[in-house]
C-alpha positions, -999 to 999 in steps of 0.1 A, spaced: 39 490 -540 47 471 -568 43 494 -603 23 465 -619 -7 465 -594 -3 505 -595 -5 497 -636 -34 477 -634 -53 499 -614 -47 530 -635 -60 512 -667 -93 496 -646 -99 527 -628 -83 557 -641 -61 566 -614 -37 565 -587 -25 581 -558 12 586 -546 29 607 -524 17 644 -530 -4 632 -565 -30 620 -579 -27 607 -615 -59 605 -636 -59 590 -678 -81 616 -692 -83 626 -728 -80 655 -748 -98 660 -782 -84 680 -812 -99 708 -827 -102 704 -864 -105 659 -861 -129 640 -838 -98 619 -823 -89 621 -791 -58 617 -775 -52 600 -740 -40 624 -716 -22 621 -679 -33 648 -657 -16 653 -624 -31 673 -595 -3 680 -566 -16 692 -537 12 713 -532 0 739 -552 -35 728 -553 -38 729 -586 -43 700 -618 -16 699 -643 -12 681 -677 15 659 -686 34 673 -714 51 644 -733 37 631 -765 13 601 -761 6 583 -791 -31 578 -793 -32 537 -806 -55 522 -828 -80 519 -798 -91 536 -763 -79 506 -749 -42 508 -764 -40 551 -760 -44 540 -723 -16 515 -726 2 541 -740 -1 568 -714 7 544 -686 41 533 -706 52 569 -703 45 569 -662 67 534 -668 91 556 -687 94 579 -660 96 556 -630 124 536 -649 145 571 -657 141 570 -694 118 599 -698 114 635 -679 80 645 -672 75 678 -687 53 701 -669 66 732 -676 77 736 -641 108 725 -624 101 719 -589 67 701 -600 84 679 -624 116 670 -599 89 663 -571 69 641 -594 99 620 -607 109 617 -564 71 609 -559 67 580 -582 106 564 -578 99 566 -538 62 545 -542 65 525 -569 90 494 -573 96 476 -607 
């Protein structure tokens, strides 16, 4: 699959599948401020279990462009020029095999 249809359909529906994943946009909101923050939350049904992408996501000026910003970092990923950071090794190596393997540029 080409990574711009799987790019479109993660900012009109809020996810994709691949491989052992499913990749939901979510957000998180912070404590002390009513901003929220987009999010990329990973379930891999390896371990049955969600996970939360770790990199920083800047949160735009709008919904629409923290979105935009959380895909970019997938794109980041796919093309090599980030790590996802999950806090776990053989999550984050399958992840990066997972999304190179489905998705082309």
């Amino acid at each position: 699959m080409k990574w711009r249809e799987a790019r479109k359909t993660l900012l009109e529906e809020g996810f994709i599948e691949f491989g052992a994943f499913r990749v939901e946009l979510t957000l998180d909101n912070t404590f002390m401020e009513l901003d929220y923050i987009p999010r990329v939350a990973v379930y891999w049904n390896v371990d049955g279990r969600w996970h939360v992408l770790r990199n920083p996501i800047p949160k735009g000026k709008s919904l629409e462009e923290g979105w935009a910003n959380a895909v970019n970092l997938l794109e980041a990923i796919l093309r090599g020029e980030e790590w996802p950071r999950f806090d776990d090794e053989p999550l984050e190596r399958a992840f990066v095999d997972a999304i190179r393997a489905s998705f082309q540029l």
